[in-house]
RODO-2510 file (C-alpha; in nm, 4 decimals, decimal comma):
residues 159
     n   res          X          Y          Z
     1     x     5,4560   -10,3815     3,6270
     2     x     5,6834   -10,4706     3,3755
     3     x     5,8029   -10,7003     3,6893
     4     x     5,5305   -10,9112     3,6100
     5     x     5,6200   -10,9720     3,2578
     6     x     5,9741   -11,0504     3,3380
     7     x     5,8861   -11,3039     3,6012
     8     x     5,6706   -11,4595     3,3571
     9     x     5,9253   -11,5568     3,1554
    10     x     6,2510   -11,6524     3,4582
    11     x     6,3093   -11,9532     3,5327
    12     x     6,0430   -12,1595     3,2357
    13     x     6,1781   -12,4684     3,0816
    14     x     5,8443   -12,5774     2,8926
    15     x     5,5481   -12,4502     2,7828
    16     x     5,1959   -12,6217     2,7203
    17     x     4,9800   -12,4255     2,4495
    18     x     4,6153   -12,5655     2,3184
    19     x     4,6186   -12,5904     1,9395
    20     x     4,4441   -12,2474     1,8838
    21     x     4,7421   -12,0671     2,0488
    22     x     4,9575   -12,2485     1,7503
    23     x     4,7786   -12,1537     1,4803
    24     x     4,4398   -12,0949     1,3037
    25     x     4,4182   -12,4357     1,1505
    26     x     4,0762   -12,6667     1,2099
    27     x     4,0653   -13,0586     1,2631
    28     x     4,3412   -13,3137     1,0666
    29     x     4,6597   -13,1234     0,9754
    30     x     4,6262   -13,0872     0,5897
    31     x     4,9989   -13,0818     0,5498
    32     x     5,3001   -12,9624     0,7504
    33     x     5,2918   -12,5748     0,5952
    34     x     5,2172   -12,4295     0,9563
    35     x     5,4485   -12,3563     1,1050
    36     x     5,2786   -12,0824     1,3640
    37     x     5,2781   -11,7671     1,3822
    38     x     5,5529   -11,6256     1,5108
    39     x     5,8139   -11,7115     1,1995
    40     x     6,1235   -11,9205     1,2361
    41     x     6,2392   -11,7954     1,5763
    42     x     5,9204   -11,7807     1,7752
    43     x     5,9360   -11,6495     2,1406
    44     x     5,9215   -11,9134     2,3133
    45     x     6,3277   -12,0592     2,3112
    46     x     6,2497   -12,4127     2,4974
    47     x     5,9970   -12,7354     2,4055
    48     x     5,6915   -12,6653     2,3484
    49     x     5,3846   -12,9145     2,4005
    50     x     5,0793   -12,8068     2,1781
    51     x     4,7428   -12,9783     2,2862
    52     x     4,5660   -13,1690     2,0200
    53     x     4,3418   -13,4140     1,8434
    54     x     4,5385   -13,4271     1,5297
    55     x     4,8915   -13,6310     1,5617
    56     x     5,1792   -13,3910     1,3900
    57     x     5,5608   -13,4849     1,3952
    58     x     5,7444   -13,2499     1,6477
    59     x     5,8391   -12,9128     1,4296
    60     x     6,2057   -12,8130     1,5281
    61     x     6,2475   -12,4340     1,4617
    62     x     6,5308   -12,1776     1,5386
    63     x     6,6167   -12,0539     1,8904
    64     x     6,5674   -12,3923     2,0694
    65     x     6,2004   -12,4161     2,0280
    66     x     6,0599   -12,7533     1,9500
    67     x     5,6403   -12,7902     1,9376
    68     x     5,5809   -13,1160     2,0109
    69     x     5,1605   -13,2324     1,9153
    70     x     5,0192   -13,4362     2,2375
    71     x     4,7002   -13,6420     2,1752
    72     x     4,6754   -13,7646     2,5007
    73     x     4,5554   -13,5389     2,7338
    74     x     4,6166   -13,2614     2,9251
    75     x     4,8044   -13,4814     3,1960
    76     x     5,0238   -13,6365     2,9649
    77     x     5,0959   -13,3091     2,8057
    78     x     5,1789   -13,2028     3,1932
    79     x     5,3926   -13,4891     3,2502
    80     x     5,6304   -13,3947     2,9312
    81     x     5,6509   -13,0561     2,9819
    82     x     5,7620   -13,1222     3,3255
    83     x     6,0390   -13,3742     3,2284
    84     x     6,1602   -13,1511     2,9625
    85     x     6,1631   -12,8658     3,1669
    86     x     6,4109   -13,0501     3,3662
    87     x     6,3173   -12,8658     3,7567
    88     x     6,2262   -12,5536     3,6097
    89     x     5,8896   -12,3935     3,5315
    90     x     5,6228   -12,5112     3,3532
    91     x     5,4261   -12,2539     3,1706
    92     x     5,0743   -12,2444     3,0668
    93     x     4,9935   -12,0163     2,7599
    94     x     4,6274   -12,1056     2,7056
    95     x     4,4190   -12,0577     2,5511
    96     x     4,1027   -11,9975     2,7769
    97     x     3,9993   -12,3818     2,7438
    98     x     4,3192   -12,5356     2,8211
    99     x     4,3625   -12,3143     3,1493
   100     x     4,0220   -12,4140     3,2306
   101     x     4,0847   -12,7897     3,2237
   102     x     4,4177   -12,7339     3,4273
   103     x     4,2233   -12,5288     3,6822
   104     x     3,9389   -12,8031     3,6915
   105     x     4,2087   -13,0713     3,7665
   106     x     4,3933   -12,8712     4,0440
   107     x     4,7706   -12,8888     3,7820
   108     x     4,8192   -12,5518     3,8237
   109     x     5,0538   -12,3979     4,0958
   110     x     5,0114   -12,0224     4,0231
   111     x     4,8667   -11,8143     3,7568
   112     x     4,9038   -11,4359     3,7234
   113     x     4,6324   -11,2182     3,5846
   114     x     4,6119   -10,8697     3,4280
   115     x     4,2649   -10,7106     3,3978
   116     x     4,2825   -10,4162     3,2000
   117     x     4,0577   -10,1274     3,1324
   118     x     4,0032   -10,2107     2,7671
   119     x     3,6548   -10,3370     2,6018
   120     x     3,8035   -10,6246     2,3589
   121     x     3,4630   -10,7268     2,2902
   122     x     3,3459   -11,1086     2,2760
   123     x     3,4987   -11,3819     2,4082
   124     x     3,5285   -11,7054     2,6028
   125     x     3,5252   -11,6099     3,0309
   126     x     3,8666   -11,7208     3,1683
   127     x     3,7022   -11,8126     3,4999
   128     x     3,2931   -11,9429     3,4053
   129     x     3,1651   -12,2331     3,6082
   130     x     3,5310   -12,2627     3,7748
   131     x     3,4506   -12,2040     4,1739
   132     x     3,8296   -12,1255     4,2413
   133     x     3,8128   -12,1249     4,6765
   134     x     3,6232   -12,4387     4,6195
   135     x     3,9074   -12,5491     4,4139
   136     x     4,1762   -12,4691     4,6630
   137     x     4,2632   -12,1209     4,5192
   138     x     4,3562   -11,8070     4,6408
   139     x     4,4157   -11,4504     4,5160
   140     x     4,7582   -11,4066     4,6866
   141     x     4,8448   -11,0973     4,5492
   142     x     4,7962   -10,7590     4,3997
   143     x     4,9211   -10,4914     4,2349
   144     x     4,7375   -10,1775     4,0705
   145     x     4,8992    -9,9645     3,7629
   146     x     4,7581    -9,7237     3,5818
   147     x     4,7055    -9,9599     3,2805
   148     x     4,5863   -10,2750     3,4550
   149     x     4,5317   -10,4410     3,7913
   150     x     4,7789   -10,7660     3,8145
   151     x     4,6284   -11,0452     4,0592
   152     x     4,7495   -11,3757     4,1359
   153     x     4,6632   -11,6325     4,1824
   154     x     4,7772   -11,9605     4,4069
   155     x     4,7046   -12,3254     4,4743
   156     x     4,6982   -12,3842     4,8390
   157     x     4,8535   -12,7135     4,9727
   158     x     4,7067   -12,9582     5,1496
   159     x     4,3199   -12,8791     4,9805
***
């Protein structure tokens, strides 16, 4: 399993993120002091394009991660990512809104999902009022571990 981890990092030259995934802050930026929460190296080691309502000059930080703030949409967002990513992968890391919104609009290729046996308690539903085989989706694979069932997930062409 730790396959699937690995392969979800190969081969990614941009992320997208919605503004939650950055950090806890609400509304208009009341200064630049965020700066995330993973310190001055965060994980991610390529641009990063944070969804937004709230304009913020790009934050350069170690390791080759840039977060860049897009106000415009999520296809805007898309259409950055992809250029900075330069042919490789384009990774979605969420949160559950954002991946909703990509789903809706059909701009996502393949998504992997592990469904553990763990009680995290509330929480927004990944997949609610999404009708994925209506949508042009299909579960494409599987794998079972003892700590969680991995399943993904694929646009079909031509839908």
């Amino acid at each position: 399993m730790k396959d699937f981890a690995a392969r979800g990092f190969r081969n990614v030259g941009a992320w997208i993120l919605g503004r939650n995934m950055f950090g806890p802050i609400r509304g208009p930026w009341p200064d630049e002091s965020w700066r995330g929460w993973w310190g001055e190296n965060p994980v991610y080691h390529v641009p990063v394009f944070v969804l937004t309502n709230h304009a913020r000059p790009p934050l350069v930080m170690d390791g080759g991660t840039t977060f860049h703030f897009v106000t415009d949409g999520i296809v805007a967002a898309l259409a950055r990512a992809r250029e900075a990513a330069g042919g490789k992968d384009v990774r979605l890391g969420g949160g559950v809104n954002v991946i909703q919104q990509y789903l809706r609009r059909r701009l996502i290729d393949e998504m992997h999902l592990a469904i553990s046996p763990v009680l995290l308690g509330s929480g927004e539903r990944l997949l609610e009022g999404i009708d994925l085989p209506a949508l042009g989706y299909a579960c494409t694979g599987h794998v079972a571990s003892p700590l969680a069932t991995h399943v993904v997930i694929t646009r079909l062409q031509d839908q």
